[in-house]
C-alpha positions in Angstrom: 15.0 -24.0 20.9 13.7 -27.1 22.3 10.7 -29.5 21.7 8.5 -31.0 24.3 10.9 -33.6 25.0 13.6 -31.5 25.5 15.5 -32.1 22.3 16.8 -29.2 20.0 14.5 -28.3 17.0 16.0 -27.4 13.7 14.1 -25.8 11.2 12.0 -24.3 13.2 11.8 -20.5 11.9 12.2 -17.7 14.7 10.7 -13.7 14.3 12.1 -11.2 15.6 10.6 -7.5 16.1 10.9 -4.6 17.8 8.9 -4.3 20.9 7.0 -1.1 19.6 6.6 -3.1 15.9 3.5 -5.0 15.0 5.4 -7.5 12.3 8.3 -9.3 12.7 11.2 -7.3 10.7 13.3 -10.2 10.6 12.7 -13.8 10.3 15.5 -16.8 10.5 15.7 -20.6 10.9 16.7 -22.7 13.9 20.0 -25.0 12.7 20.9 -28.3 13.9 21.5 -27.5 17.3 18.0 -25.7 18.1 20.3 -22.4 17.8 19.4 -18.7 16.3 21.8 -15.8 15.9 20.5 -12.5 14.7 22.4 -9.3 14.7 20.4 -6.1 15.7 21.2 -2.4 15.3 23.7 -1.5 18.5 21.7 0.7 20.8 19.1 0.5 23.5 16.1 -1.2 22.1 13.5 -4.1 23.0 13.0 -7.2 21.0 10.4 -9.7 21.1 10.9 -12.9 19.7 9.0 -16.0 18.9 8.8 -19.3 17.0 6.5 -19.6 13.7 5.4 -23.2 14.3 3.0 -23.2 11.2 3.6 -26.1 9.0 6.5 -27.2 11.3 5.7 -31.2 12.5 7.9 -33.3 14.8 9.4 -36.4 13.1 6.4 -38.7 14.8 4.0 -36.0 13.2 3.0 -34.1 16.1 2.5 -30.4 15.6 3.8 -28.1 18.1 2.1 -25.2 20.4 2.7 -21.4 19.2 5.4 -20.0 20.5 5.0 -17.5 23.4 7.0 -14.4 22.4 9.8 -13.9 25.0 11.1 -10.5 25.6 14.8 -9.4 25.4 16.4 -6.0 26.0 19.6 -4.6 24.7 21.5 -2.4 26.4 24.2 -1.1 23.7 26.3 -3.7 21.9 25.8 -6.6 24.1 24.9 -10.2 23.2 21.6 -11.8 24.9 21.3 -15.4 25.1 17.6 -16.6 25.0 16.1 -20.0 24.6 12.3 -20.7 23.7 10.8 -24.4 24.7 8.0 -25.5 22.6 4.9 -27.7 23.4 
């Protein structure tokens, strides 16, 4: 995850739902590096995720943008890399 000036943002919290889902069924924060991990049921599904900016201020007290949800599919028990860059 990365802020507008292309620097990781920790802290930032992520959701995560399925694509057929209208709330997020899981919800984690960024850590130092911008970086998420979530593991999901193993199986062919689609996620959307996005980034909860709410509350969440840049260190010169700039808010960010909401997040626009990205999509991701899983096949079976594969691992999807995905980044999200704020405004």
């Amino acid at each position: 995850m990365w802020g507008p000036d292309d620097l990781a943002l920790p802290g930032v919290k992520v959701k995560i739902r399925r694509s057929g889902d209208k709330k997020a069924r899981w919800e984690l924060y960024s850590n130092r590096r911008g970086e998420f991990e979530l593991r999901v049921p193993a199986g062919k599904q689609d996620y959307v995720i996005w980034a909860d900016t709410k509350g969440y201020k840049l260190p010169n007290g700039n808010r960010l943008q909401p997040s626009p949800e990205v999509a991701v599919h899983i096949e079976n028990n594969e691992r999807a890399d995905t980044g999200l860059h704020l405004k």
